[in-house]
N, C-alpha and C positions, 0 to 999 in steps of 0.2 A: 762502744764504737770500735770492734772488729774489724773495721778498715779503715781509721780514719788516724793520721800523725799528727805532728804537733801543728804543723802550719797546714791544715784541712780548714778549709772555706767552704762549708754546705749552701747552696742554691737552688732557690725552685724558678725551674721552666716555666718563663712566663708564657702563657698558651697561643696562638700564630694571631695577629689580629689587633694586637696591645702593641704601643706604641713603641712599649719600652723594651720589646721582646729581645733585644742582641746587648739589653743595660740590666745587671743583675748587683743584688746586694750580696755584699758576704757578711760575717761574721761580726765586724768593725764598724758595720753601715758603712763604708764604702763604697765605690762600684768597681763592676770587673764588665769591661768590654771585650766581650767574647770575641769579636771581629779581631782580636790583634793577638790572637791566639794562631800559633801558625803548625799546624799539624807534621811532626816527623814520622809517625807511624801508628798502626794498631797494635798495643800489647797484647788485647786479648779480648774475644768478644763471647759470651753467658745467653746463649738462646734460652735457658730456660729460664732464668732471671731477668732475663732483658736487661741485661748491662754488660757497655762497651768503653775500655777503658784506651785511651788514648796519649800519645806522648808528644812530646812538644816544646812551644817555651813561648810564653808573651813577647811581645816585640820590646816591653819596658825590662824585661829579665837583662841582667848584666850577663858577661859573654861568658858561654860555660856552663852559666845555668839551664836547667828544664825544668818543666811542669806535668804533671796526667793531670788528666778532665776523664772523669769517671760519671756517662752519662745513664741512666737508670729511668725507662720507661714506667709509668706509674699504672696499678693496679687497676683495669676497670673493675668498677663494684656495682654493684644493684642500686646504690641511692646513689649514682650518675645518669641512671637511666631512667628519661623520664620520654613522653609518650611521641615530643615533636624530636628527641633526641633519631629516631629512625625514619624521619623525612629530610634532615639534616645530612645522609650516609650516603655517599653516589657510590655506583657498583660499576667492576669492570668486570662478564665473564672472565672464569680460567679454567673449569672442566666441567663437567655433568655425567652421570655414571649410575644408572638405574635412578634409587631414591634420592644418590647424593649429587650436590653442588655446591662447587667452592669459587668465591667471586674474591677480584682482589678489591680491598676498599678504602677510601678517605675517609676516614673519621673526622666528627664533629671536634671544636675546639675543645667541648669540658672534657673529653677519651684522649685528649692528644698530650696530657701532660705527665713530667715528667722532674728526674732532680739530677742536680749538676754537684759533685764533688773536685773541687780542685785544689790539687798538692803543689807547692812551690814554697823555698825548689825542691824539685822529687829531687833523692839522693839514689843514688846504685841501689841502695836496699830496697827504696819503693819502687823502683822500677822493678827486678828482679822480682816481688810482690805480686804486682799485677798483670804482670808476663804469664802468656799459654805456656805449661811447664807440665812435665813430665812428675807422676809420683812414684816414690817407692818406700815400705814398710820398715821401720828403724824397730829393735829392740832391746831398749837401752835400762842397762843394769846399775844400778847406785851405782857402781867403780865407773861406769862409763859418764854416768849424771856428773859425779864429783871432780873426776879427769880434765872432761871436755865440754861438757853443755854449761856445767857450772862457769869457769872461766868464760864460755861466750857468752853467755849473760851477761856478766862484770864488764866486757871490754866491747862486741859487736852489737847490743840491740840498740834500738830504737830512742831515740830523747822520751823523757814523759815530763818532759814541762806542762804538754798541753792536760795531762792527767790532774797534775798538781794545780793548774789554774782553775782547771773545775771543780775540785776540792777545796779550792781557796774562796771560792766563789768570785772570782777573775772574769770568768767566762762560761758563756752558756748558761748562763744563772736563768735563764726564760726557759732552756728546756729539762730544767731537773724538777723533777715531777716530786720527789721525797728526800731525805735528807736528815742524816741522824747523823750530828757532830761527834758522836762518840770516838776519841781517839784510840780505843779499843776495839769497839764491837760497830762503829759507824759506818755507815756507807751511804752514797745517793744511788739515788734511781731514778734512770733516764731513758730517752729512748735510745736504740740502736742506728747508729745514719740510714741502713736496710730501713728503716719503716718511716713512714708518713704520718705516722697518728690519726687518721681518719678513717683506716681502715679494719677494726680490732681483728680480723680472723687474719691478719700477720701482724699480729702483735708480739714484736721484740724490744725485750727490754735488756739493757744493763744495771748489774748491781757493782758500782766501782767501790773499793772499800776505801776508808781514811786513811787506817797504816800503812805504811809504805816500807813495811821489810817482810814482806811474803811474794816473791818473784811469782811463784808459780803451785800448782801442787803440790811439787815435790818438798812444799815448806809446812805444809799442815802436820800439826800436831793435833793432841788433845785440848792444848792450850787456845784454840782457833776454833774449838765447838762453838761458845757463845758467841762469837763472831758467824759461823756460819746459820746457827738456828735462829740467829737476828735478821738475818737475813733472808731465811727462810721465810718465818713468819710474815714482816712487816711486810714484804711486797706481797707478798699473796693476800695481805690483807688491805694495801693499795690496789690491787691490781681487781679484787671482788667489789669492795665500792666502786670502783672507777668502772668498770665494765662488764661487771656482773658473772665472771668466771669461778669455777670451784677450785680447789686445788686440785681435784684428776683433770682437769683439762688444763690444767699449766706443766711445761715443762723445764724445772733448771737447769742447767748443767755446769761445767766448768772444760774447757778446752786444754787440750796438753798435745803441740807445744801451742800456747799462746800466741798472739800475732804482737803482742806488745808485756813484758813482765813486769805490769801491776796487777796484783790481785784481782780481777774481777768476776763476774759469774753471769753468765749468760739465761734469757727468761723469757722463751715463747711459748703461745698458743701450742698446742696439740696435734690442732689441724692442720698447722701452719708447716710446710717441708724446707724449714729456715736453712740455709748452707750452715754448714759444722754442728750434723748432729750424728754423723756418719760415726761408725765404730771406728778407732785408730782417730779419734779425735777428741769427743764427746766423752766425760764421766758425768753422772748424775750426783747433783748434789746432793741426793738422797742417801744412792750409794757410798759418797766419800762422808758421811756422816756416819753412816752403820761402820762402814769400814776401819775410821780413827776410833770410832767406841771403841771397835773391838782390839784395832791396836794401834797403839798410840803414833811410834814412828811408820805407821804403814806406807807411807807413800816416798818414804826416806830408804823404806829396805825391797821395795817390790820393783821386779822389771817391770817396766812400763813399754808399750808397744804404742808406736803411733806412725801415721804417714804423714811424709814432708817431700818437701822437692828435691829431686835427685839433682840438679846442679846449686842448691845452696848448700854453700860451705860447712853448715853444721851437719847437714845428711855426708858430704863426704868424708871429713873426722869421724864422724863418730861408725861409718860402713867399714873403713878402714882399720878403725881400732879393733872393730867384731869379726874381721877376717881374719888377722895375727893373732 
């Protein structure tokens, strides 16, 4: 869960024509009446992902509080389309240009769905988060890791209660797919909020581990191989029954900096051009396994390069440390 905090309530779009379409469940069984959501602005809108995050605050929010609704158009795929599905489409011309023509259209209800993410109360952090933001390239040296990121870790990140309830089996216990108690080498496996599960050619998954004193990369040792080969292994051997993938067509990786520092490891398709696989983000788990082989504190003694936001506080510490 790459974008999802501790108080995240995932919802699916119920599609136009259902009774219940403005009454949705969250997490608690629950409901959340979207109507009494009252929009302050757009943070930021993903043409290419088709997701629009938005900020706000229910009218039940105590004063002071806000909330985002992170709304995410859902995937058309081939087994949505079926033969009355394109009698169902009305067309409005918009140009025509030798062989090409592009009409604007109303989709039928099963193309028209979609998932609602809602944080409350969003804190400065999650807003700053989901905010259209400028990037710029950090390259942070152990002295600067240990100086400055280290202490922001211990004092400025994120709660991980909601981490720890689903290790505890608290919560979400219906979408964890594997689960190896091992207080050592254990981890679940789940899906990412990014994916639907219906659709395997954007199949994302997360690998959350059980222990809870590895923040980030920069904590792997050799001590953390059977940790990681465990994890290797077993999803990709969840992920070939379940879907019938090899391991060349799976990708792992690990994010640096993380969106949240508990251990976890990130696990898509191939095909899939999932957000955060970009260089200055993305290591392969593959790689940081040859890597610790070869040496043990490797990731404790190497500059590590990565992009982050130019107006969050750790990009300016740490810009500032490497121009003095």
């Amino acid at each position: 869960m790459a974008s999802a905090e501790e108080d995240v309530k995932k919802i699916k779009i119920t599609p136009e024509g259902d009774s219940n379409n403005d009454i949705i469940k969250n997490k608690n069984s629950q409901l959340i009446d979207l109507s009494k959501f009252l929009m302050t602005s757009v943070l930021n809108q993903l043409s290419r992902s088709k997701d629009i995050f938005i900020l706000g605050k229910f009218c039940d929010q105590p004063e002071g509080e806000q909330a985002i609704v992170l709304i995410n158009k859902d995937t058309i795929t081939g087994e949505s389309l079926v033969p009355a599905t394109f009698e169902n489409i009305s067309l409005s011309a918009d140009m025509g240009n030798d062989i090409y023509e592009k009409y604007i259209a109303k989709l039928p209800v099963q193309l028209s769905g979609g998932k609602i993410t809602v944080i409350r109360p969003a804190t400065e952090q999650h807003i700053r988060k989901y905010s259209a933001q400028l990037y710029g390239f950090i390259h942070e040296t152990p002295e600067m890791y240990q100086k400055i990121t280290k202490q922001f870790i211990e004092e400025k990140s994120l709660s991980h209660n909601w981490v720890y309830n689903i290790l505890e089996d608290k919560s979400e216990a219906d979408r964890v797919l594997c689960r190896d108690n091992d207080p050592s080498i254990g981890f679940v496996l789940m899906p990412d909020l990014k994916w639907d599960i219906t659709d395997k050619t954007t199949l994302y998954l997360l690998a959350i581990v059980m222990r809870r004193d590895i923040k980030s990369i920069r904590d792997l040792t050799k001590e953390h191989l059977p940790l990681l080969k465990n994890i290797r292994s077993k999803s990709l051997a969840f992920i070939t029954e379940k879907w019938g993938y090899s391991q060349r067509e799976i990708r792992s990786y690990i994010h640096y900096q993380p969106s949240y520092y508990h251990f976890h490891v990130h696990i898509t398709f191939c095909g899939y051009e999932a957000p955060g696989t970009h260089v200055g983000k993305a290591h392969l788990l593959e790689d940081v396994i040859d890597n610790i082989e070869l040496v043990s504190e490797f990731y404790s003694r190497k500059t590590l390069s990565f992009i982050y936001p130019t107006t969050h506080p750790l990009f300016t510490a740490l810009t500032k440390t490497s121009s003095t």
